[in-house]
C-alpha positions as CSV (number, residue, x, y, z in Angstrom):
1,X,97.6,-94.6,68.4
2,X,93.9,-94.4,67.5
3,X,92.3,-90.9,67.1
4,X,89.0,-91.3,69.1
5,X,85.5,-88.9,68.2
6,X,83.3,-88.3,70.2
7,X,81.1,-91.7,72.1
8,X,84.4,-93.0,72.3
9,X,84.8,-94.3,68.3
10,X,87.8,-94.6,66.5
11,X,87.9,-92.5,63.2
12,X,88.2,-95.6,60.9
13,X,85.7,-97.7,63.0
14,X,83.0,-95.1,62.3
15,X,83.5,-94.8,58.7
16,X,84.1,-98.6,58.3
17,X,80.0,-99.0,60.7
18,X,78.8,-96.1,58.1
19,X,80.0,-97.8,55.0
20,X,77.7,-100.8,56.7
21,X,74.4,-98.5,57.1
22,X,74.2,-97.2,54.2
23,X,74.5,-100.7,52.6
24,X,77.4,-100.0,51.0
25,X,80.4,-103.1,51.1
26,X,83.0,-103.7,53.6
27,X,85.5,-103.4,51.3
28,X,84.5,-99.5,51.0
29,X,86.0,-99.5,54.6
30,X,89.5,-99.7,52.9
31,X,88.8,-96.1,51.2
32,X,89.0,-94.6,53.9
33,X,91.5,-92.0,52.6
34,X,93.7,-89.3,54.8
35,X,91.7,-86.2,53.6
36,X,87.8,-88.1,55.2
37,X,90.0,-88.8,58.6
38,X,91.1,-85.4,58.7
39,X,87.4,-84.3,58.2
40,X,85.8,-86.8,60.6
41,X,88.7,-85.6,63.2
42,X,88.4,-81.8,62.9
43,X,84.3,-82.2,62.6
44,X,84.1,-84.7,65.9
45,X,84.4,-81.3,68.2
46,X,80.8,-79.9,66.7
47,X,77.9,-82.4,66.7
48,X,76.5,-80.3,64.1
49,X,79.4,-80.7,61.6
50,X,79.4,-84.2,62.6
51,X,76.3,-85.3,61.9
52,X,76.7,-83.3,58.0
53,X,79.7,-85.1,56.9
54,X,78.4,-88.2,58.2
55,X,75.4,-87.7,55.8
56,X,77.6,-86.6,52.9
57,X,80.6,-89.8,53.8
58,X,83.0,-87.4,54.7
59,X,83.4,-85.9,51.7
60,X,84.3,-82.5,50.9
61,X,81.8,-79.1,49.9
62,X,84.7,-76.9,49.5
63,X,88.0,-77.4,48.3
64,X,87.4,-79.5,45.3
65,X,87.6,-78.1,42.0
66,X,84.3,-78.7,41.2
67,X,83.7,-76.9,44.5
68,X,84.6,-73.5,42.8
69,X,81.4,-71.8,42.8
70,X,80.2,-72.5,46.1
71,X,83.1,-71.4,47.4
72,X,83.6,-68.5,45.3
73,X,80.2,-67.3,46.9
74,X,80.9,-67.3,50.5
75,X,84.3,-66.0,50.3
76,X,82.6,-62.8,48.4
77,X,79.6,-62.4,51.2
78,X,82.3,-62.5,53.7
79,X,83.6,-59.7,52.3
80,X,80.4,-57.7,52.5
81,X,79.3,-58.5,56.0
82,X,80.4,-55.3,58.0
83,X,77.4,-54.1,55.3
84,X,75.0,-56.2,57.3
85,X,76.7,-54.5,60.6
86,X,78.4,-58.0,61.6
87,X,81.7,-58.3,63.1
88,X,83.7,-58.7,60.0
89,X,86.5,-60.0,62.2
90,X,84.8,-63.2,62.6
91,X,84.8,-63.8,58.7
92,X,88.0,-63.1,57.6
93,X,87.8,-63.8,54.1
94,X,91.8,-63.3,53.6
95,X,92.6,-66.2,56.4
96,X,90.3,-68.3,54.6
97,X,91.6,-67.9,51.4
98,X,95.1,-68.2,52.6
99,X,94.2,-71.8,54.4
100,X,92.7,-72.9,51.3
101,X,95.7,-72.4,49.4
102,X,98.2,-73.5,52.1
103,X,96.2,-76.3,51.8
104,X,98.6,-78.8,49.9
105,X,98.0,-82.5,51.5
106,X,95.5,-84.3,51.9
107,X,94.8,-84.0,55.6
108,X,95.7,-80.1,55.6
109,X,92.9,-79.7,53.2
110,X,90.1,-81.4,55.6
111,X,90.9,-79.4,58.3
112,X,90.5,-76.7,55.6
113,X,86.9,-78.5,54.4
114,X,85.4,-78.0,58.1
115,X,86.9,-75.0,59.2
116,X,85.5,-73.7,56.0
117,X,82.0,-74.9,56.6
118,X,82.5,-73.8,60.5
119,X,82.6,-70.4,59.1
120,X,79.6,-70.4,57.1
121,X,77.6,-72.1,59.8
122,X,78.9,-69.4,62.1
123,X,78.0,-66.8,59.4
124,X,74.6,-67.8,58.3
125,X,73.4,-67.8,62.0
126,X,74.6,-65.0,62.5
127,X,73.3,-62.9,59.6
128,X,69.9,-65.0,59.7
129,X,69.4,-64.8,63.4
130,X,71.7,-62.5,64.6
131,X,74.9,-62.2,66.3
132,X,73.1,-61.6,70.1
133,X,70.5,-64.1,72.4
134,X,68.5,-61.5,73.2
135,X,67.7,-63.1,76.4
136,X,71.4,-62.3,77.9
137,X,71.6,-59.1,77.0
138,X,69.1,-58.1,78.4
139,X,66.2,-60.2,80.9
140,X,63.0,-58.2,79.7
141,X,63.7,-59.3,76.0
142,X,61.6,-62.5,75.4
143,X,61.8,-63.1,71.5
144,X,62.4,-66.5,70.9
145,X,64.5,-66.3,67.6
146,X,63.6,-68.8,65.0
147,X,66.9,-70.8,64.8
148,X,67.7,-72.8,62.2
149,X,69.4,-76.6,62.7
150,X,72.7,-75.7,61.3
151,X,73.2,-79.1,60.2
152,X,70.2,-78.7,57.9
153,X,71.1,-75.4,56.8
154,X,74.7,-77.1,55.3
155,X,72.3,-80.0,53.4
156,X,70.4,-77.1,52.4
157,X,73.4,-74.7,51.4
158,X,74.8,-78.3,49.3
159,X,71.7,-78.4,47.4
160,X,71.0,-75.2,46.1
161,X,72.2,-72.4,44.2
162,X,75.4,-71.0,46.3
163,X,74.6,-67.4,45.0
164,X,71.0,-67.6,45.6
165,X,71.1,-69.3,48.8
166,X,73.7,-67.0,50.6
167,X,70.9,-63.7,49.2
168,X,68.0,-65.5,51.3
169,X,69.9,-65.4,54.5
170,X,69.4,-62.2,55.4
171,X,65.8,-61.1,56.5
172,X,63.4,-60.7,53.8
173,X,61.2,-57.5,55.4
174,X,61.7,-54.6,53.3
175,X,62.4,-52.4,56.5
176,X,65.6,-54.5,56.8
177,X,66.8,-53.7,53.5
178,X,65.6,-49.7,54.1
179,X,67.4,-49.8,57.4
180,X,70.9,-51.8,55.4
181,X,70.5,-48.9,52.8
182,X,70.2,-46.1,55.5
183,X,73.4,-47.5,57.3
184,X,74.9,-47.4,54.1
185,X,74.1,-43.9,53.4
186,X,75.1,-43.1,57.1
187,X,78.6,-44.1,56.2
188,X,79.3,-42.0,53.3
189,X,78.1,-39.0,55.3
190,X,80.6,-39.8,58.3
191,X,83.2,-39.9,55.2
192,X,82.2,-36.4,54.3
193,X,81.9,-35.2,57.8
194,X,78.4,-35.6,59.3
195,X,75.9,-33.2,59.7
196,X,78.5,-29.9,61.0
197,X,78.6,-28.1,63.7
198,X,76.4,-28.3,66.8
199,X,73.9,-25.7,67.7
200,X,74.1,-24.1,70.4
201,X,71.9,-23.1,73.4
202,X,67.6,-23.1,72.6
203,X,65.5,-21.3,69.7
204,X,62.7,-19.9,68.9
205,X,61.0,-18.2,65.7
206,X,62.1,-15.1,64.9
207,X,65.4,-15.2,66.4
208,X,68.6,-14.4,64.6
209,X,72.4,-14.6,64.3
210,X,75.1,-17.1,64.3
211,X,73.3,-19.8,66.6
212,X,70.0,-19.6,64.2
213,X,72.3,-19.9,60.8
214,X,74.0,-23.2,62.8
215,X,70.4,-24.9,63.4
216,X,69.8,-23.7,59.5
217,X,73.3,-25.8,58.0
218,X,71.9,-28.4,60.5
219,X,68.8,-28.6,59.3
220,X,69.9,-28.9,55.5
221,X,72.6,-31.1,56.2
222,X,70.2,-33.6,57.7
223,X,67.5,-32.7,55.1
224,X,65.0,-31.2,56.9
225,X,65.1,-27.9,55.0
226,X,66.5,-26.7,51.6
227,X,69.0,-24.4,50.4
228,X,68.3,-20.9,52.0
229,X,70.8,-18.2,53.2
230,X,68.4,-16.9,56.3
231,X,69.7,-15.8,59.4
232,X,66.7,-15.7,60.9
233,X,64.4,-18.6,62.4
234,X,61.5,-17.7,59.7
235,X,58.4,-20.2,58.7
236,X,60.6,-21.8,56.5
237,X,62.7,-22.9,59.4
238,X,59.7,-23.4,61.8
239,X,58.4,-25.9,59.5
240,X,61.4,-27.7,58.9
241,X,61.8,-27.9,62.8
242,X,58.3,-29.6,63.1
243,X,59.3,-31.9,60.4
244,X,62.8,-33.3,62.6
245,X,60.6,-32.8,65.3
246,X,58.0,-35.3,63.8
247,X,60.8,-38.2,62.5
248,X,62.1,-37.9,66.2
249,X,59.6,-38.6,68.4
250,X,59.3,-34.7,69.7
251,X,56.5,-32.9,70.0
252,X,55.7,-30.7,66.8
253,X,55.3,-27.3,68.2
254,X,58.6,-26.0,65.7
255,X,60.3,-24.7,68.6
256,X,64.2,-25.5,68.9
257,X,63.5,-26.3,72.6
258,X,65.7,-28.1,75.3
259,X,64.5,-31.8,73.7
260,X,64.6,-30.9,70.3
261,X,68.0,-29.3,70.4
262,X,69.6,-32.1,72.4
263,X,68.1,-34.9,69.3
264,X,69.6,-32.8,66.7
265,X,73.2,-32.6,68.2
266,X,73.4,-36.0,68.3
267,X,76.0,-37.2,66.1
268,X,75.7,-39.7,62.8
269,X,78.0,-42.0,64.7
270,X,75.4,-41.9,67.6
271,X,72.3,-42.2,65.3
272,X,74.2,-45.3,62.8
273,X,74.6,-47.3,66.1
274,X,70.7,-47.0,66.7
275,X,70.1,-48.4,62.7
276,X,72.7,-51.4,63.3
277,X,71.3,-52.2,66.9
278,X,67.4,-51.9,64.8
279,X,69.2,-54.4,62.0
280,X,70.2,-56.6,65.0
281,X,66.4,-57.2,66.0
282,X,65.4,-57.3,62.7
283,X,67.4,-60.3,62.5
284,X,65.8,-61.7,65.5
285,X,62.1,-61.6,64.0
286,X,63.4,-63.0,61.0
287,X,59.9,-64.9,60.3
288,X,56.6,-63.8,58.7
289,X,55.1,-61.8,60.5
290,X,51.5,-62.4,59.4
291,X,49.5,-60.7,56.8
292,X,47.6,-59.1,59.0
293,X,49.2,-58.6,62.3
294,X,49.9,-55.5,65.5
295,X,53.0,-53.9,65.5
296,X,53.4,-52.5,68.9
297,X,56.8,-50.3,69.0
298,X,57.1,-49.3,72.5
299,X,60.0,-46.3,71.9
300,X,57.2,-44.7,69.6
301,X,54.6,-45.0,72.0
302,X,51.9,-46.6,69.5
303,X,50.3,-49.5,68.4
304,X,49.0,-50.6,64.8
305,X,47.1,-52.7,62.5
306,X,49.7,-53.8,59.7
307,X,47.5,-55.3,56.6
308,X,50.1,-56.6,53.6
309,X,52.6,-54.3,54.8
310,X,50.9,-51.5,54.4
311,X,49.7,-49.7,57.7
312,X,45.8,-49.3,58.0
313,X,45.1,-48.1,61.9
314,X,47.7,-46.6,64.4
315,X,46.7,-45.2,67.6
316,X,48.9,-43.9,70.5
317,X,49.9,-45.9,73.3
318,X,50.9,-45.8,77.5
319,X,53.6,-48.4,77.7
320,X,55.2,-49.8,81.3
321,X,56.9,-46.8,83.3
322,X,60.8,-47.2,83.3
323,X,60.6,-49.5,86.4
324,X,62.2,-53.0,87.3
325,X,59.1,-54.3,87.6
326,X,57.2,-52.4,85.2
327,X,58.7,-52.1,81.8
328,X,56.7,-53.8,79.2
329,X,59.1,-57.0,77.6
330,X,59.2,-57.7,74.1
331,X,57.7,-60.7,72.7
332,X,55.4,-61.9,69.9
333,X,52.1,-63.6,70.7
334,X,48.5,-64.6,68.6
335,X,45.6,-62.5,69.6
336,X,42.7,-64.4,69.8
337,X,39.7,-62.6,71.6
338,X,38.4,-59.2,73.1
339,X,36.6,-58.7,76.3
340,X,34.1,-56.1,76.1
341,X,33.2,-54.6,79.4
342,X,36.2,-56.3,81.1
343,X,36.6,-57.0,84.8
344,X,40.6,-56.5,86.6
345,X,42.3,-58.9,88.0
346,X,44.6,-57.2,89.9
347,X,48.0,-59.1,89.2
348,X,49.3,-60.3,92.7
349,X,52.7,-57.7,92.3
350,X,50.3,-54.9,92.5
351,X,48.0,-56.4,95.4
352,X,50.7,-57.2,97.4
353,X,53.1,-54.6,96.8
354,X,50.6,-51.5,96.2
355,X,47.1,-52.8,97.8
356,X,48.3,-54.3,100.9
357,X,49.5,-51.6,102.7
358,X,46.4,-49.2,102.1
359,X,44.3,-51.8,103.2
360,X,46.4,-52.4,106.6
361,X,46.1,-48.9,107.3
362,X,42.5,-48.5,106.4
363,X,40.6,-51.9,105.6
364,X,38.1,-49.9,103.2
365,X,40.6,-48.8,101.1
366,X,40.2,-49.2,97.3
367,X,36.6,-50.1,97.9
368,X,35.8,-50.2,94.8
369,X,38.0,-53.4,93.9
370,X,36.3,-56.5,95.3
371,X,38.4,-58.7,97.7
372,X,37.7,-62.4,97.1
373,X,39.1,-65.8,98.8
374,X,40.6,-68.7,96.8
375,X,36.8,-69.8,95.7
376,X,36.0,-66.0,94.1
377,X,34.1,-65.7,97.2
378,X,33.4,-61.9,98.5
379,X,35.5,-61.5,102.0
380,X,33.9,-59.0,104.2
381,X,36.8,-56.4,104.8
382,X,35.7,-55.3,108.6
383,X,36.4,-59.2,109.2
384,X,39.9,-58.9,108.1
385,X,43.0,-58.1,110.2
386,X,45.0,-56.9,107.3
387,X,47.7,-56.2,109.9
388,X,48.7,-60.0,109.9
389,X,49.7,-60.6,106.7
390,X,52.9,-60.2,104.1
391,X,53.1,-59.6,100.6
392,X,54.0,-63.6,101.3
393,X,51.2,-64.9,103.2
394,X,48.3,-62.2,101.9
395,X,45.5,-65.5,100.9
396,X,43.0,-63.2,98.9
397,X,42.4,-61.9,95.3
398,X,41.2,-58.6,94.2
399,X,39.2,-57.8,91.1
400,X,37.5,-54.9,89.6
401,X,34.1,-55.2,88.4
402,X,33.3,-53.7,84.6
403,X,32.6,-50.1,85.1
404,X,33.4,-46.7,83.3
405,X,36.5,-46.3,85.6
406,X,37.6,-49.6,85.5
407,X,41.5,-49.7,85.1
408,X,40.9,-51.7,82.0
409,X,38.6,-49.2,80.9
410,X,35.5,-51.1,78.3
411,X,37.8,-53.3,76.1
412,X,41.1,-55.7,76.4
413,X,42.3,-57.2,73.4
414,X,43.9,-60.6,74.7
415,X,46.7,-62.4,73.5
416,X,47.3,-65.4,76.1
417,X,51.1,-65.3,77.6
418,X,53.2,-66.0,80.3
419,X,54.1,-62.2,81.0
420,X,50.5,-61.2,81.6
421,X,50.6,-58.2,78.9
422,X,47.9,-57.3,76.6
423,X,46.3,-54.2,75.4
424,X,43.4,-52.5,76.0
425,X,41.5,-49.1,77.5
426,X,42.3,-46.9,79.9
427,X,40.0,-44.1,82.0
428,X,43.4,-42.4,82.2
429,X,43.1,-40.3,79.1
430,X,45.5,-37.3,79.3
431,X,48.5,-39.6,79.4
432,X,48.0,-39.7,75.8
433,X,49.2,-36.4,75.3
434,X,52.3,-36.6,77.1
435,X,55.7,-36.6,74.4
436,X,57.2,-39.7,76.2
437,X,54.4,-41.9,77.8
438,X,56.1,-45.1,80.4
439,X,53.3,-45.1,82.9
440,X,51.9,-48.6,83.1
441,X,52.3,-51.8,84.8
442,X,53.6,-53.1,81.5
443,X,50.4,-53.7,79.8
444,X,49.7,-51.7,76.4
445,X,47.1,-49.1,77.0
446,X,45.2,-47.8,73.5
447,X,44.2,-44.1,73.0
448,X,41.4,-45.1,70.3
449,X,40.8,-48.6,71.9
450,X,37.2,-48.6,70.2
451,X,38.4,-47.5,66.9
452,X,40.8,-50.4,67.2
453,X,38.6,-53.1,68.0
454,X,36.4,-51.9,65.3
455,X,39.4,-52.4,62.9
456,X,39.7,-55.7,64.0
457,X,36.1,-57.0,64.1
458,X,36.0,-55.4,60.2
459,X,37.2,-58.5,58.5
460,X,34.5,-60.6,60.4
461,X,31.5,-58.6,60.2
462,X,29.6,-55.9,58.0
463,X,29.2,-53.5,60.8
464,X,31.6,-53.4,63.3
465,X,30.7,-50.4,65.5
466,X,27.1,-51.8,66.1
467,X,28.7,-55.2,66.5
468,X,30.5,-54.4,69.5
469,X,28.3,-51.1,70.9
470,X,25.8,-53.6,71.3
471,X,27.7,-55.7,73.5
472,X,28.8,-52.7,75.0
473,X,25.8,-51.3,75.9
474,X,24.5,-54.4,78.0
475,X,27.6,-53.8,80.7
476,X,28.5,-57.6,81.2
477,X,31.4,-59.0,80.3
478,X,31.8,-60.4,76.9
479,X,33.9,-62.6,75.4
480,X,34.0,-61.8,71.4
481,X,36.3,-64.2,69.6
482,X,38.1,-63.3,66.5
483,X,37.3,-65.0,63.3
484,X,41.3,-65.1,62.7
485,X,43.8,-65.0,65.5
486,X,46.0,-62.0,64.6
487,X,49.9,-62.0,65.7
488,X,51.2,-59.6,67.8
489,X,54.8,-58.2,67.8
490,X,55.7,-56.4,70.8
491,X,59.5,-54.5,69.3
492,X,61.4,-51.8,71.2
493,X,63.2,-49.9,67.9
494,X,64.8,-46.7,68.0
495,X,65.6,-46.5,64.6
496,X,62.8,-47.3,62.0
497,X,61.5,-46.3,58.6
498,X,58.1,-45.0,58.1
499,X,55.6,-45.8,55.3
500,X,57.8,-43.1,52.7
501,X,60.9,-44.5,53.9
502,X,62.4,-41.7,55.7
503,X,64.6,-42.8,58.4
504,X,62.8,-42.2,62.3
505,X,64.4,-42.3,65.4
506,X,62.9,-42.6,68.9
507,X,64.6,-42.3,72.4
508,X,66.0,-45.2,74.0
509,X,63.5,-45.4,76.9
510,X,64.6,-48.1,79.1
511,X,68.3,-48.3,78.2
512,X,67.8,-51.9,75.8
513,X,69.6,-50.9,72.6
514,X,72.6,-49.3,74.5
515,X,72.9,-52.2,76.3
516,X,72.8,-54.4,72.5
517,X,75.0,-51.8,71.0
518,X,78.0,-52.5,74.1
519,X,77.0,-56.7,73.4
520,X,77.7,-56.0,69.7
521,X,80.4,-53.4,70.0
522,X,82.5,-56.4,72.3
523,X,81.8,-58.9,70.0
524,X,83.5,-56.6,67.2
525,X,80.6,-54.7,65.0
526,X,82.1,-51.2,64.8
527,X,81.2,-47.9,63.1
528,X,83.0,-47.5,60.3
529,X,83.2,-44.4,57.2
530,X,83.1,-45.3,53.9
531,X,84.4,-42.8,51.2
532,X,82.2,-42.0,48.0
């Protein structure tokens, strides 16, 4: 009986038609040996594998002799995935190495080859890439993660040093190593039992007794605050509060308040999960990121200018409120202009779902948004029976003219996408000083949005402010290109490291990296201890 691949060819007929494409003789068709069938069989299920060991004539990458070294080096990363937070039950080093030597004929030893090189394909996606498609965990994540052709990553793995290619894998950004080392260091402390006891109740300074001396073991433990044998919530303690306050995303007033006492309980179990779900998304931006580029991190509620890693401008940001329709989606993007003195152009969820019904109550509603027909024409509003319309069948537009209260405010910075989402101004000022700030439609609204286009425009010309006050002051809408397009990364982390490398964590705002933790939890990524 014939063992049949895939498009329906025998085993020995498609090694006998490769022998004849790569110009090989016809008599090489009668080396077709049991070890190559076994390979062609077991790779036939995976187009992938296929297509390698058609390149390579069936022969083995692993279980040669000569094969020592390559194999030596996957069998020892295997062993240190759980470092990267992987499911280490997908790469079981010990099952490998058992086939391998179980492995005494011929045709047991090819089904060894491609399992082998199954598991590496599995791993280096994994690892490179990450374990999750972002997309079905969760709908508002739109990253598209650079993939590699696995195919092409086993030519490329065959070709180079085993060692050295396995250590390029992983992402290259220093924050992923900072984060790896952190979820290292988190491990040995769950070893040697955490941060203690909880504290209980709320604080303030100059209170005493056993509750303050639990927020003081706290504090050291997590390194906020030094040795000290107070029991009482002094300046000492005050400013170490303000300094957890500051790494958490609180606000810095040093008071042990409701907020700030429910972030320190957490546990390190709790907080690990947030660094392995950040080394997760780190995975899935595993590309250069630009030299210059904006790092938007919507859990931290800013935006910045990143120039050769280094951060030069950051300014607080409004983000989308916690709403099905409103939360901003992640994404990366190139920015490629400004408007100065921008009109609104009321995105159709809001005119039909928001406008609409003020207008069928009261037809001069929101007059000071323009209604326009399909040609941008102004409609006349006492002319319109509002009444006889849906959200379906509403025909007209609505924009905003530039103007101080425009709800753009004087300047969008545009990056062209699908999702409609860019940054810019806002006349709404006194959100910025709100602790957690989800009020938006979903667009990224700047504190310092003048400061920020000024920061931009520096590279392009010698005076940036009277560059773009000029435009300013004329009140038209202007287009000013940039020079060079600048990415943009919109990321939703909740566990990053600032520019001294201490570890910050952020609230989980719209529930995303709970929802990745329960994805990587079922496919087997676990918190573990790990003993000094």
């Amino acid at each position: 009986m014939k063992t049949i691949l895939k498009g329906g060819l025998p085993v020995r007929s498609l090694l006998f038609s490769l022998s004849l494409m790569v110009g090989l003789p016809v008599a090489v068709s009668a080396q077709v040996t049991p070890f190559k069938q076994a390979v062609a069989e077991a790779a036939a299920r995976d187009d992938a594998l296929a297509q390698f060991y058609r390149s390579v004539e069936f022969e083995g990458i692993w279980t040669d002799n000569n094969d020592r070294a390559r194999r030596q080096a996957f069998l020892s990363a295997m062993q240190t995935a759980e470092d990267h937070g992987l499911p280490s039950g997908r790469y079981d080093a010990q099952r490998m190495t058992a086939l391998l030597q179980q492995a005494n004929d011929p045709v047991s030893r090819g089904r060894a080859e491609v399992e082998m090189s199954r598991l590496f394909l599995q791993y280096a996606r994994d690892i490179q890439t990450g374990v999750l498609i972002p997309s079905r965990v969760d709908g508002e994540i739109k990253r598209e993660v650079p993939y590699r052709g696995r195919a092409a990553t086993l030519a490329a793995f065959v070709q180079s040093n085993p060692g050295a290619f396995i250590r390029s894998l992983p992402p290259a950004a220093p924050e992923y190593t900072r984060l790896m080392r952190e979820k290292l260091r988190m491990e040995r402390l769950i070893a040697d039992g955490g941060w203690g006891a909880q504290v209980p109740g709320t604080l303030e300074p100059g209170a005493s007794g056993a509750a303050v001396v639990a927020l003081r073991n706290r504090l050291q433990a997590m390194g906020f605050m030094g040795r000290s044998a107070t029991t009482t919530y002094d300046e000492t303690m005050r400013a170490a509060v303000q300094q957890f306050q500051l790494a958490y995303g609180l606000n810095p007033d040093g008071v042990a308040g409701g907020s700030t006492i429910t972030e320190i309980n957490k546990s390190v179990p709790e907080r690990l999960r947030n660094v392995i779900v950040a080394m997760e998304r780190e995975r899935w931006i595993n590309r250069p990121r630009g030299t210059r580029h904006v790092w938007v991190n919507l859990t931290d509620f800013t935006a910045a200018i990143i120039d050769s890693d280094r951060e030069t401008f950051k300014t607080r940001s409004v983000v989308g409120a916690n709403q099905s329709d409103r939360r901003s989606p992640e994404f990366s993007d190139v920015m490629e202009f400004m408007v100065v003195n921008p009109s609104w152009y009321v995105p159709r969820s809001i005119v039909t779902k928001e406008y609409l019904p003020m207008l069928q109550r009261n037809p001069y509603a929101v007059n000071h948004i323009q209604i326009t027909d399909s040609r941008g024409r102004a409609v006349n509003r006492g002319a319109v029976n509002f009444n006889a319309y849906t959200a379906q069948t509403f025909p007209f537009s609505m924009r905003e003219p530039p103007s101080q209260g425009n709800a753009l405010g004087l300047v969008k910075f545009m990056f062209p996408n699908r999702h409609n989402i860019y940054l810019h101004d806002t006349p709404a000022k006194s959100l910025f000083g709100r602790e957690v700030r989800a009020f938006s439609h979903g667009c990224i609204r700047l504190r310092d949005p003048f400061d920020f286009a000024y920061a931009l425009l520096a590279k392009q010309t010698a005076n940036p402010e009277a560059f773009f006050q000029e435009r300013l002051r004329t009140g038209r809408e202007t287009r000013v290109d940039l020079a060079q397009p600048i990415p943009v990364h919109i990321v939703y982390r909740t566990a990053f490291t600032d520019a001294r490398g201490t570890l910050n964590f952020r609230r989980d705002v719209y529930g995303r990296d709970a929802r990745i933790w329960n994805a990587l939890s079922s496919e087997g990524v676990a918190i573990r201890s790990v003993g000094g």
